[in-house]
mmCIF file of the N, C-alpha and C atoms, coordinates in Angstrom:
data_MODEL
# 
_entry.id   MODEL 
# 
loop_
_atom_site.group_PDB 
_atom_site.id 
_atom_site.type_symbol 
_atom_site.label_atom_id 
_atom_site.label_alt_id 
_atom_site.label_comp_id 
_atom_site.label_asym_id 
_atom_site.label_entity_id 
_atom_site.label_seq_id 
_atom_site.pdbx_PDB_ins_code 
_atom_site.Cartn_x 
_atom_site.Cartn_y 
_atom_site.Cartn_z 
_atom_site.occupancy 
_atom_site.B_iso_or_equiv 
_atom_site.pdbx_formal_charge 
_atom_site.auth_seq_id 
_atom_site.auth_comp_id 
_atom_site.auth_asym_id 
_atom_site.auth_atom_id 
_atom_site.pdbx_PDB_model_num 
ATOM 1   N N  . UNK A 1 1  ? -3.838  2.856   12.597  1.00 0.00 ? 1  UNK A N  1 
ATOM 2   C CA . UNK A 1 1  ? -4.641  1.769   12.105  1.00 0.00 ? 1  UNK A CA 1 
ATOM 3   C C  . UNK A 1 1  ? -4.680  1.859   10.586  1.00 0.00 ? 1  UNK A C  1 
ATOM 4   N N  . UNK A 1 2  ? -4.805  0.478   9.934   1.00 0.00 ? 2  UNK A N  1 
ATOM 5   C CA . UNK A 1 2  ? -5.102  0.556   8.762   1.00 0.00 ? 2  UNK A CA 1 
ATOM 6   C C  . UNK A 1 2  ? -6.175  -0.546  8.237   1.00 0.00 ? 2  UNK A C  1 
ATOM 7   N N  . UNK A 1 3  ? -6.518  -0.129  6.914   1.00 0.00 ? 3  UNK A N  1 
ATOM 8   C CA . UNK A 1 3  ? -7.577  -1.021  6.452   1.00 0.00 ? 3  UNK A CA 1 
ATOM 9   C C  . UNK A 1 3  ? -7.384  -0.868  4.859   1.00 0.00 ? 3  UNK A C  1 
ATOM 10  N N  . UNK A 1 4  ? -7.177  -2.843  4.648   1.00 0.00 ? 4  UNK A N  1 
ATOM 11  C CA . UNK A 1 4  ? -7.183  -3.355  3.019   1.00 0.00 ? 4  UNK A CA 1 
ATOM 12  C C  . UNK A 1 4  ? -8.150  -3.657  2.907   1.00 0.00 ? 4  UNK A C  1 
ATOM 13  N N  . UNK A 1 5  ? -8.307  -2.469  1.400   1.00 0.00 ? 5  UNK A N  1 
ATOM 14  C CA . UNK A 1 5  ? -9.704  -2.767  0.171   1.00 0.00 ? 5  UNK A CA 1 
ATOM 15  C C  . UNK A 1 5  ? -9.264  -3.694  -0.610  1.00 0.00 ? 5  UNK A C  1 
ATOM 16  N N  . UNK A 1 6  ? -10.303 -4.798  -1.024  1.00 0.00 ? 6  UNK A N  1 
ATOM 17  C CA . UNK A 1 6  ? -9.816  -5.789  -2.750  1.00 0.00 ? 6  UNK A CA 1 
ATOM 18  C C  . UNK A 1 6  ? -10.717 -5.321  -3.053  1.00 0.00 ? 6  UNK A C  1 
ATOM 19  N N  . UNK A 1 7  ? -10.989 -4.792  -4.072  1.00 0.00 ? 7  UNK A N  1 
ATOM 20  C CA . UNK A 1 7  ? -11.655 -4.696  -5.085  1.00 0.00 ? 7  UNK A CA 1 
ATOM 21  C C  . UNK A 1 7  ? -11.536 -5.198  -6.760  1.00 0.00 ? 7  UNK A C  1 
ATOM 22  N N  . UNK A 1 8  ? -12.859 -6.183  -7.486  1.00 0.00 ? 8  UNK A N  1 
ATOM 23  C CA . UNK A 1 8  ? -12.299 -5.931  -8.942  1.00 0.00 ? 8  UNK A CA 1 
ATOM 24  C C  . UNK A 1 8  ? -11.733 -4.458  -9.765  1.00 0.00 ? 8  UNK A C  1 
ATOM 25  N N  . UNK A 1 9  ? -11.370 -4.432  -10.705 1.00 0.00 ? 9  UNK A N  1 
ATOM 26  C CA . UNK A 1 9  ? -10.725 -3.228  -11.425 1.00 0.00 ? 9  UNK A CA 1 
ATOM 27  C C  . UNK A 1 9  ? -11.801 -2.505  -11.399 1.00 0.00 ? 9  UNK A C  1 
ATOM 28  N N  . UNK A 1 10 ? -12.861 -2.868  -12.168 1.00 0.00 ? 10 UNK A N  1 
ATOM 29  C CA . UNK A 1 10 ? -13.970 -1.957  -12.390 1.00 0.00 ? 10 UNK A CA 1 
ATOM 30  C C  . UNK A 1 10 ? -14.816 -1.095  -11.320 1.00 0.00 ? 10 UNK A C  1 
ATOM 31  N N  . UNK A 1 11 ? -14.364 -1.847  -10.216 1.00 0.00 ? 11 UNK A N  1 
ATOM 32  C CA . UNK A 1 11 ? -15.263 -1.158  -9.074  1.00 0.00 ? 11 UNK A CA 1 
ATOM 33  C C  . UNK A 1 11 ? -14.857 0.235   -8.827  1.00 0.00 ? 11 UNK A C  1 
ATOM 34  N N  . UNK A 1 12 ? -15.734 0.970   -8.597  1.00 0.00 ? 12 UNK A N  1 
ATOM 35  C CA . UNK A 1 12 ? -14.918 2.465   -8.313  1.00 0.00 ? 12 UNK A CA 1 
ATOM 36  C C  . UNK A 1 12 ? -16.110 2.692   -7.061  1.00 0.00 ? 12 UNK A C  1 
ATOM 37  N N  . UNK A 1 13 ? -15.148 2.432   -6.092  1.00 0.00 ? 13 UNK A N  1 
ATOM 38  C CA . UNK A 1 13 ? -14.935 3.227   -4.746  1.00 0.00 ? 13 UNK A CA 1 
ATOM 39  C C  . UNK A 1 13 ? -13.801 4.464   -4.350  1.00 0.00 ? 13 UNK A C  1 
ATOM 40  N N  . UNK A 1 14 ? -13.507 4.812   -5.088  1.00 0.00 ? 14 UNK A N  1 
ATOM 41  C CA . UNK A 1 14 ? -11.872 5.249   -4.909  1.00 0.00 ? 14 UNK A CA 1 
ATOM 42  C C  . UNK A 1 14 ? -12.020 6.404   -3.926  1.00 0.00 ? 14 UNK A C  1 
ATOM 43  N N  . UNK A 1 15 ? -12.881 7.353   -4.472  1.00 0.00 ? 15 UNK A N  1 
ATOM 44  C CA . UNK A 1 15 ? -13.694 8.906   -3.563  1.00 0.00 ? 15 UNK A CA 1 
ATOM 45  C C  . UNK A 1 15 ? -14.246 8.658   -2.606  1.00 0.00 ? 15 UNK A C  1 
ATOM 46  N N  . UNK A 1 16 ? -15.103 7.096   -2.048  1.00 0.00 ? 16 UNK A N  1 
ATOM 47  C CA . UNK A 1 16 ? -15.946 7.382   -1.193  1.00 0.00 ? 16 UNK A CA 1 
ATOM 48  C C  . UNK A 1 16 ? -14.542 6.577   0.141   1.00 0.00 ? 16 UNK A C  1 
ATOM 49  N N  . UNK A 1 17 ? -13.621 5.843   -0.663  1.00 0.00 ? 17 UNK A N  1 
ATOM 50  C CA . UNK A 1 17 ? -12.900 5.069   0.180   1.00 0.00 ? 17 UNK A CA 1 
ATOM 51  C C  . UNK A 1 17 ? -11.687 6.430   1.189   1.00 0.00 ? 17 UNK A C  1 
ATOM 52  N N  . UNK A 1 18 ? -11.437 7.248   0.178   1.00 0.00 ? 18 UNK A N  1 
ATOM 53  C CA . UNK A 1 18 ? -10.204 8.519   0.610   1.00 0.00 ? 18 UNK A CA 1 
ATOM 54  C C  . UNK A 1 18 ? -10.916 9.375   1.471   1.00 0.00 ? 18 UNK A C  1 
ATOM 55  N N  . UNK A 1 19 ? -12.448 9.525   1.127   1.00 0.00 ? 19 UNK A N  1 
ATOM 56  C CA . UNK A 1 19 ? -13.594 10.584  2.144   1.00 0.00 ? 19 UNK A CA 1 
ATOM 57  C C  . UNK A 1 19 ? -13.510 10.096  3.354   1.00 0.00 ? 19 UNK A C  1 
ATOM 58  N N  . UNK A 1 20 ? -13.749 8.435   3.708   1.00 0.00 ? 20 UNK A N  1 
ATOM 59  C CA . UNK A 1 20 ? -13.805 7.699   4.979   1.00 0.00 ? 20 UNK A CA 1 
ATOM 60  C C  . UNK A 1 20 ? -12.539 8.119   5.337   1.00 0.00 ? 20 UNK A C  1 
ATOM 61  N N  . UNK A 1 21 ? -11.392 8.031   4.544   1.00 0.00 ? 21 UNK A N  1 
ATOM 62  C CA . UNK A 1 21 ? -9.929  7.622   5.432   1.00 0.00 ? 21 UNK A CA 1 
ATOM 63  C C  . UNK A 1 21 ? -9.692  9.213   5.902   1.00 0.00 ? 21 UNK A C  1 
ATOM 64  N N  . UNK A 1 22 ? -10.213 10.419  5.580   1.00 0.00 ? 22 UNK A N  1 
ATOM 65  C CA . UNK A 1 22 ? -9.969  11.467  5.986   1.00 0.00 ? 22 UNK A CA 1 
ATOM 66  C C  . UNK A 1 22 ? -10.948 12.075  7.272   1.00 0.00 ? 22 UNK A C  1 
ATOM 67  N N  . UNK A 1 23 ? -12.408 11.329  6.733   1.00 0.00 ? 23 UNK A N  1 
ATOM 68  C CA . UNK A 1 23 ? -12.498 11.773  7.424   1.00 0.00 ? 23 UNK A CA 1 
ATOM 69  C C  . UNK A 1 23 ? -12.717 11.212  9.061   1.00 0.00 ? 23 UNK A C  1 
ATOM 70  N N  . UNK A 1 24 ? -12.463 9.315   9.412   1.00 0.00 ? 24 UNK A N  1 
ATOM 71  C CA . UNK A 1 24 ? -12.101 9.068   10.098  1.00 0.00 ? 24 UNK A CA 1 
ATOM 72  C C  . UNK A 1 24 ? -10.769 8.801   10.728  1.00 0.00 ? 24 UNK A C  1 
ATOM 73  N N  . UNK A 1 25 ? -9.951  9.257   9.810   1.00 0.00 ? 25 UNK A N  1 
ATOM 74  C CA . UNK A 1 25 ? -7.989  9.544   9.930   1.00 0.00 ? 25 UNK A CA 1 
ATOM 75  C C  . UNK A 1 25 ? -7.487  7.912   10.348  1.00 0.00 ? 25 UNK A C  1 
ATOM 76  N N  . UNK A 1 26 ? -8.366  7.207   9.084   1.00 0.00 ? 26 UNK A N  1 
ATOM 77  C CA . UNK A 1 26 ? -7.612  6.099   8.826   1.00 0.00 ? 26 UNK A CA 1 
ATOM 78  C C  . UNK A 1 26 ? -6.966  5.387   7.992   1.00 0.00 ? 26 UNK A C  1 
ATOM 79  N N  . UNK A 1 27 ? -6.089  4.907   7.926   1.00 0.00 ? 27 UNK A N  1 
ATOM 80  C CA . UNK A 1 27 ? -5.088  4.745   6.128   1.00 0.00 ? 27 UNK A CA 1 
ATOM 81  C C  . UNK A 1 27 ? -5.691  3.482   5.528   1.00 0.00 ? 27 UNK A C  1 
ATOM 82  N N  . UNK A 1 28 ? -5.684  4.002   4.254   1.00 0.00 ? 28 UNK A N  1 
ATOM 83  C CA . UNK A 1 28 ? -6.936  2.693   3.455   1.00 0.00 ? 28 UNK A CA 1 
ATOM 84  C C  . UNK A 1 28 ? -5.310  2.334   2.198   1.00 0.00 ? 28 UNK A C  1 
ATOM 85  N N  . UNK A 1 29 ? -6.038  0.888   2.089   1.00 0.00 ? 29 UNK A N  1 
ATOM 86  C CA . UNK A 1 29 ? -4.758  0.373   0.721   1.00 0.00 ? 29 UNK A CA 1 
ATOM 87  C C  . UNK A 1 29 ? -6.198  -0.311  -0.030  1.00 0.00 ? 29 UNK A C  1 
ATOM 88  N N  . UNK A 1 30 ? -6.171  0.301   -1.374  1.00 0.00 ? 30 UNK A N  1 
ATOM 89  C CA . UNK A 1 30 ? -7.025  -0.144  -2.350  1.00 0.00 ? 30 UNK A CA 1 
ATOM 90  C C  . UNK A 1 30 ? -6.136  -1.160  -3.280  1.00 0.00 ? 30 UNK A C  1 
ATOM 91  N N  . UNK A 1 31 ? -6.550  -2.554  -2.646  1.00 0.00 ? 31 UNK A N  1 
ATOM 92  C CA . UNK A 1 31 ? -5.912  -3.351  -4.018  1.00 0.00 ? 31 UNK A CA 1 
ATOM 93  C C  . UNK A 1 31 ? -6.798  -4.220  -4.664  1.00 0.00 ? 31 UNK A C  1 
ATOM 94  N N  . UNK A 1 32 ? -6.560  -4.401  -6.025  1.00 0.00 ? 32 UNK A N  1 
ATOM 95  C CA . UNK A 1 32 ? -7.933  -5.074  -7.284  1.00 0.00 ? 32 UNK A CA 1 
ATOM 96  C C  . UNK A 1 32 ? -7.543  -6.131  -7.156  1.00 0.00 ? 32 UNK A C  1 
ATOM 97  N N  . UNK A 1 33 ? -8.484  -6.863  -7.025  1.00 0.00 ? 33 UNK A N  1 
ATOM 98  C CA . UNK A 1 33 ? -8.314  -8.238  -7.219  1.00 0.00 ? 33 UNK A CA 1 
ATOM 99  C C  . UNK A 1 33 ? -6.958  -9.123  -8.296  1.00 0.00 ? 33 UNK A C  1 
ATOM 100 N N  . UNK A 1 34 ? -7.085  -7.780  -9.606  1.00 0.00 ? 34 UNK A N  1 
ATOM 101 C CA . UNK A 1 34 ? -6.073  -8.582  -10.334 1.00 0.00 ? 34 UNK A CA 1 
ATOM 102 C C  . UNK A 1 34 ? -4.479  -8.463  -9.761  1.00 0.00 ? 34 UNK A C  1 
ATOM 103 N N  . UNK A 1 35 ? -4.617  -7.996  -8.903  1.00 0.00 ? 35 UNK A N  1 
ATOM 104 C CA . UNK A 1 35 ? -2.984  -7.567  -8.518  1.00 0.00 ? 35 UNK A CA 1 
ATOM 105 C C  . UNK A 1 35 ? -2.916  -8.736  -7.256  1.00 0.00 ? 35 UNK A C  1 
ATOM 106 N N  . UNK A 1 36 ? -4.041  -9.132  -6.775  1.00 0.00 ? 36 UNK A N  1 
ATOM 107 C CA . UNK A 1 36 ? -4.023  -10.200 -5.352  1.00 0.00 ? 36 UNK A CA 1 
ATOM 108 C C  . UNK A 1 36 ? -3.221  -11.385 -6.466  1.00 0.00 ? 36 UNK A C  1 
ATOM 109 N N  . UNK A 1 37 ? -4.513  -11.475 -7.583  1.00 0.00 ? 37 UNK A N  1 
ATOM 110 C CA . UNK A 1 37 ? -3.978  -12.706 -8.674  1.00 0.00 ? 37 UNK A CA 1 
ATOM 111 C C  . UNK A 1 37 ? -2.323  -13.021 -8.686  1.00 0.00 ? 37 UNK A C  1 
ATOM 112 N N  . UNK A 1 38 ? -2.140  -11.466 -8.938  1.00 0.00 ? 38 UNK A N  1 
ATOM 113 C CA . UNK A 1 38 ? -0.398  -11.574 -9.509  1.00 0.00 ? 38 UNK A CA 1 
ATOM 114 C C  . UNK A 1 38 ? 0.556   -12.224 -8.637  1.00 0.00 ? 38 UNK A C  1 
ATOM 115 N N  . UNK A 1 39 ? 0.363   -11.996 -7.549  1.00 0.00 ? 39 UNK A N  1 
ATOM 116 C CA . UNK A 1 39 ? 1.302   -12.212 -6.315  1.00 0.00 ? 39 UNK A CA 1 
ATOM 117 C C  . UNK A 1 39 ? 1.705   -13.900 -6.509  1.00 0.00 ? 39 UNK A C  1 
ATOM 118 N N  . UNK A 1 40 ? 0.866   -14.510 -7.020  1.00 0.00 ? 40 UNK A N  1 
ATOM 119 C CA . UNK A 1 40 ? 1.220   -15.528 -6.985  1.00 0.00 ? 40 UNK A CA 1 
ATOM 120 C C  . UNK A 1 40 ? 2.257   -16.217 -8.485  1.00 0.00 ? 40 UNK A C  1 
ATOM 121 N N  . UNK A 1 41 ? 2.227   -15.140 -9.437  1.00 0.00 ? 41 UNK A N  1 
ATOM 122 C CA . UNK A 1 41 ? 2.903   -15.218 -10.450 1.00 0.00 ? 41 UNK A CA 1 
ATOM 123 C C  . UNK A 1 41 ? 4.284   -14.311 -10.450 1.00 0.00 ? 41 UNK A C  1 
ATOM 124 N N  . UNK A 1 42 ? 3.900   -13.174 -9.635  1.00 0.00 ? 42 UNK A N  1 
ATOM 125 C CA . UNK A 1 42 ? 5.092   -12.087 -9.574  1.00 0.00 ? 42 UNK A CA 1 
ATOM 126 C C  . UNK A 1 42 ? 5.348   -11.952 -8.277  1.00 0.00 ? 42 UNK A C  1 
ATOM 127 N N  . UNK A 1 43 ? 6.072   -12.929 -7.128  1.00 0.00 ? 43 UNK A N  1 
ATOM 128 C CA . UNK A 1 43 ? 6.376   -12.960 -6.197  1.00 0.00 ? 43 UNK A CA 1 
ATOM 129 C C  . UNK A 1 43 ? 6.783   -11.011 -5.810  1.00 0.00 ? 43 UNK A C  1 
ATOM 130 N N  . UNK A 1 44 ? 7.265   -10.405 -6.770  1.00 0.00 ? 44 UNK A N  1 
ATOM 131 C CA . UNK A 1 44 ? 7.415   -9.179  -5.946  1.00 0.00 ? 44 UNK A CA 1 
ATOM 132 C C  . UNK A 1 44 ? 6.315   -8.085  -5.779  1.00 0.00 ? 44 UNK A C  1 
ATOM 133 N N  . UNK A 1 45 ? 5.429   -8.334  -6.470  1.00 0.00 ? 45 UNK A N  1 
ATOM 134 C CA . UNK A 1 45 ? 3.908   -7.820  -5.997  1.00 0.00 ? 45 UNK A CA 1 
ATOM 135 C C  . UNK A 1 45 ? 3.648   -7.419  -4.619  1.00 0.00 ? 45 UNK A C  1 
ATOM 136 N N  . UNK A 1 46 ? 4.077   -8.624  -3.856  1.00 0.00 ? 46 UNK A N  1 
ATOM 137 C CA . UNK A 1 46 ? 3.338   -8.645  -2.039  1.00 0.00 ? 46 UNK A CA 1 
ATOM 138 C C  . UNK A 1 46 ? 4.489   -7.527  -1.564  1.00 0.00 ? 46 UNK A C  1 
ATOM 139 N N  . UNK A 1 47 ? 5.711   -7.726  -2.532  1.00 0.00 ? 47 UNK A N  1 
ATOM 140 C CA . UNK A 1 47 ? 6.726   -7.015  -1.415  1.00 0.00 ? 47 UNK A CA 1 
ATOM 141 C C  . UNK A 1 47 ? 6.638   -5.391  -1.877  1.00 0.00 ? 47 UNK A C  1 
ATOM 142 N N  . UNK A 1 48 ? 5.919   -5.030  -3.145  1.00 0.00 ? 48 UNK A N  1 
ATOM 143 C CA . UNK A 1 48 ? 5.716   -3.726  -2.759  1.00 0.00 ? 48 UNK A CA 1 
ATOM 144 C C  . UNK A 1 48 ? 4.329   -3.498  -2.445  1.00 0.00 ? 48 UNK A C  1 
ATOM 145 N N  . UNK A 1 49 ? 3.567   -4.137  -2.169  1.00 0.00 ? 49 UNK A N  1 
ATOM 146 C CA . UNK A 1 49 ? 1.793   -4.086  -1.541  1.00 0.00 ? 49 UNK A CA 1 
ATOM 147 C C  . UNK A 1 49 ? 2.724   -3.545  0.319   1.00 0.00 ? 49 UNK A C  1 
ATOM 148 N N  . UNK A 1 50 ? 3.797   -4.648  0.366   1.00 0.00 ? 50 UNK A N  1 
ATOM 149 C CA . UNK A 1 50 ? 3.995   -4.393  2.185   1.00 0.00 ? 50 UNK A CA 1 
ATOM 150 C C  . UNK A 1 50 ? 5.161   -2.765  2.100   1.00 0.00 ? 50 UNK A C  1 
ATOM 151 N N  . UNK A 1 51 ? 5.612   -2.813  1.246   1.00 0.00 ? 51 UNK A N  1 
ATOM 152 C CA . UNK A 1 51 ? 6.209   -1.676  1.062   1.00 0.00 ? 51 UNK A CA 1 
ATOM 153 C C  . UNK A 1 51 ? 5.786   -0.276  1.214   1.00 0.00 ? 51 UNK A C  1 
ATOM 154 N N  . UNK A 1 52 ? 4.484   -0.679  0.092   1.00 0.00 ? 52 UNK A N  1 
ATOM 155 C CA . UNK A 1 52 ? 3.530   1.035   0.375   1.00 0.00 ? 52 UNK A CA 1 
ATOM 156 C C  . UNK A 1 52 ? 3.377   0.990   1.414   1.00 0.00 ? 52 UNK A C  1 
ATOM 157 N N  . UNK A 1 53 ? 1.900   0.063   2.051   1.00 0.00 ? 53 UNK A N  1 
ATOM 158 C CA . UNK A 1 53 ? 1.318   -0.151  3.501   1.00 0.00 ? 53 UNK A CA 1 
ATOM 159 C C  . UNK A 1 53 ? 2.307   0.444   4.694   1.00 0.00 ? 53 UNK A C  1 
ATOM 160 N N  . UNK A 1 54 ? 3.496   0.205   4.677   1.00 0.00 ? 54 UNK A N  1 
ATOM 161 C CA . UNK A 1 54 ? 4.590   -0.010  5.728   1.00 0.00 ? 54 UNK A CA 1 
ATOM 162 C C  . UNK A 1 54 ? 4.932   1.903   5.685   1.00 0.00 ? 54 UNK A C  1 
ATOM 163 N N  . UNK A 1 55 ? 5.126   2.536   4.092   1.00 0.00 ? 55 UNK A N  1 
ATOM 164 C CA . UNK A 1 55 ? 4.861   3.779   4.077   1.00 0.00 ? 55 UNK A CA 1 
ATOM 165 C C  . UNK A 1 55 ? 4.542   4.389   4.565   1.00 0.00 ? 55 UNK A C  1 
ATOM 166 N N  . UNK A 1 56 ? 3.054   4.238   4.040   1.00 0.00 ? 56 UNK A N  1 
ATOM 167 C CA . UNK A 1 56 ? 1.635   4.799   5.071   1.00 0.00 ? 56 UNK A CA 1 
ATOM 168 C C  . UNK A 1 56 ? 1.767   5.206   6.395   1.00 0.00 ? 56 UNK A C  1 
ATOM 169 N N  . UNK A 1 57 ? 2.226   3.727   6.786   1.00 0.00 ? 57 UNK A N  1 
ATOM 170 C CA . UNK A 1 57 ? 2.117   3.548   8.635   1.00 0.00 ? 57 UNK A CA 1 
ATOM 171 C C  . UNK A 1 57 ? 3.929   4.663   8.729   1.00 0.00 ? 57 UNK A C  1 
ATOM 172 N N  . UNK A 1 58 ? 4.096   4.865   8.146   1.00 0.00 ? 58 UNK A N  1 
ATOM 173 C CA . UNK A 1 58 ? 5.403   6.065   8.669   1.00 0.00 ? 58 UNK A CA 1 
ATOM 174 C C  . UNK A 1 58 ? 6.424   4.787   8.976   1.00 0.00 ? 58 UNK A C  1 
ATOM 175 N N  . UNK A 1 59 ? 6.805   4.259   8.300   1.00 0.00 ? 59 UNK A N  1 
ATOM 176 C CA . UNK A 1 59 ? 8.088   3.127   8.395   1.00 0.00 ? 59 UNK A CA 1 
ATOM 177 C C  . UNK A 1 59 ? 8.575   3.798   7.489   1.00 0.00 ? 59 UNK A C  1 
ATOM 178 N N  . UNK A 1 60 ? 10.054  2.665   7.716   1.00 0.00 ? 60 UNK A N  1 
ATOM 179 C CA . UNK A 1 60 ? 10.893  2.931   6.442   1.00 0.00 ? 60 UNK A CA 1 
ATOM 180 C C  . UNK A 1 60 ? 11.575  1.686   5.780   1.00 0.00 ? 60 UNK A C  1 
ATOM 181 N N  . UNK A 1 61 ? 11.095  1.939   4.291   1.00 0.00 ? 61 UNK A N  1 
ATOM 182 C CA . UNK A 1 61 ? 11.432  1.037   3.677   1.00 0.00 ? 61 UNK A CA 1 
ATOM 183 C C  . UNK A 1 61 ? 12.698  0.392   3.310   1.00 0.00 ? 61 UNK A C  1 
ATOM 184 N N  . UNK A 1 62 ? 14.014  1.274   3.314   1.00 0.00 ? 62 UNK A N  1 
ATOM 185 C CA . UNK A 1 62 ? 14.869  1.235   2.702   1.00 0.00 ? 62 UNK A CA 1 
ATOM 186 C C  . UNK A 1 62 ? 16.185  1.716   3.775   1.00 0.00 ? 62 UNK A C  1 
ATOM 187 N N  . UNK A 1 63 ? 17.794  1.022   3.336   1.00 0.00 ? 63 UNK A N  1 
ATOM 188 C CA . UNK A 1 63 ? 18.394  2.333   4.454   1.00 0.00 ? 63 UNK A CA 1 
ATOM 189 C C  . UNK A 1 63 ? 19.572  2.479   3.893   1.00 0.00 ? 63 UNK A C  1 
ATOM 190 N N  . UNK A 1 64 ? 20.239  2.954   4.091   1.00 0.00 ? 64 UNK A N  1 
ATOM 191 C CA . UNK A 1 64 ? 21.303  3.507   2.925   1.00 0.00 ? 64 UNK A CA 1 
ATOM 192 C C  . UNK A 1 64 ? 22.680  2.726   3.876   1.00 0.00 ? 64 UNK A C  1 
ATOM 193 N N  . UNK A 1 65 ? 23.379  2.617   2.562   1.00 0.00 ? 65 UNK A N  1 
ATOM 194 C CA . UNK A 1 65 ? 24.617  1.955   3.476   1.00 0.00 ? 65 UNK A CA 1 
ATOM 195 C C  . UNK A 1 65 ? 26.220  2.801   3.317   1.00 0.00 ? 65 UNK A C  1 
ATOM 196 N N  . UNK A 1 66 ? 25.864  3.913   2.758   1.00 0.00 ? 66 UNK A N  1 
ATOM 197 C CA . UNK A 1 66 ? 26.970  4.599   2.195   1.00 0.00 ? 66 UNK A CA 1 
ATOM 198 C C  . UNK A 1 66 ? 27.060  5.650   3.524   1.00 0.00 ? 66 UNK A C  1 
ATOM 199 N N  . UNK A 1 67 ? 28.583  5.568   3.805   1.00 0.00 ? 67 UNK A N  1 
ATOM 200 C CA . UNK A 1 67 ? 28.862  6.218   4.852   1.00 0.00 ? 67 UNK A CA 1 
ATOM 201 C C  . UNK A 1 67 ? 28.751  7.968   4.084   1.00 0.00 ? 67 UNK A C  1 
ATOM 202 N N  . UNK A 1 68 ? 28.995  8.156   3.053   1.00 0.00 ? 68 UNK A N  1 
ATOM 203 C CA . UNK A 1 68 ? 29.243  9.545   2.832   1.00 0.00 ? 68 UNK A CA 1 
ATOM 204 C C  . UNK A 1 68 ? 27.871  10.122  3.077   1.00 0.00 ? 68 UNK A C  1 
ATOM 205 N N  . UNK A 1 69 ? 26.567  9.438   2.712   1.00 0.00 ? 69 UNK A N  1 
ATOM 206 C CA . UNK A 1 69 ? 25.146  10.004  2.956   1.00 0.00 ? 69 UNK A CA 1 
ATOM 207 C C  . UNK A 1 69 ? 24.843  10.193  4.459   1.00 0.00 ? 69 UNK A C  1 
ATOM 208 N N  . UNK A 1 70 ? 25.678  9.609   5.525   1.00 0.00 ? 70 UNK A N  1 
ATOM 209 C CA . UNK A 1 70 ? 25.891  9.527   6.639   1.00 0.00 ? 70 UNK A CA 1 
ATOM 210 C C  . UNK A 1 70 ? 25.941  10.404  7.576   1.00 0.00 ? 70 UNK A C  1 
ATOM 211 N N  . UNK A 1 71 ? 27.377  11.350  6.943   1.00 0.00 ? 71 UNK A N  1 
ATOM 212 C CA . UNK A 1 71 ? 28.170  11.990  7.596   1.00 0.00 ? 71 UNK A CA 1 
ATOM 213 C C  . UNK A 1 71 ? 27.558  13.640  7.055   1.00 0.00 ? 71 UNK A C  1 
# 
């Protein structure tokens, strides 16, 4: 399971948000409001917001296409 924080910049939850996620062993994504803003100016914003998240959850982001890393 996971759970998205928005928060403005200034807010500081950061300690009490990592205490919950440990100590109910659930993955938290802290994002500020100004970065929600961006997404709509820097289309690649969302794609590394789903990138980390996807992390977290033990995915994988990326995959290699070179046979020599392969073998």
């Amino acid at each position: 399971m996971s759970t998205t924080f928005i928060f403005r910049r200034k807010v500081i939850f950061h300690a009490h948000i990592k205490a919950l996620e440990q100590e109910f062993d659930i993955l938290t994504q802290k994002i500020t409001l100004e970065t929600v803003e961006k997404i709509f100016r820097q289309p690649q914003t969302i794609q590394n917001i789903i990138n980390k998240t996807n992390m977290k959850l033990g995915g994988l982001n990326y995959r290699t296409s070179s046979t020599t890393l392969r073998n």
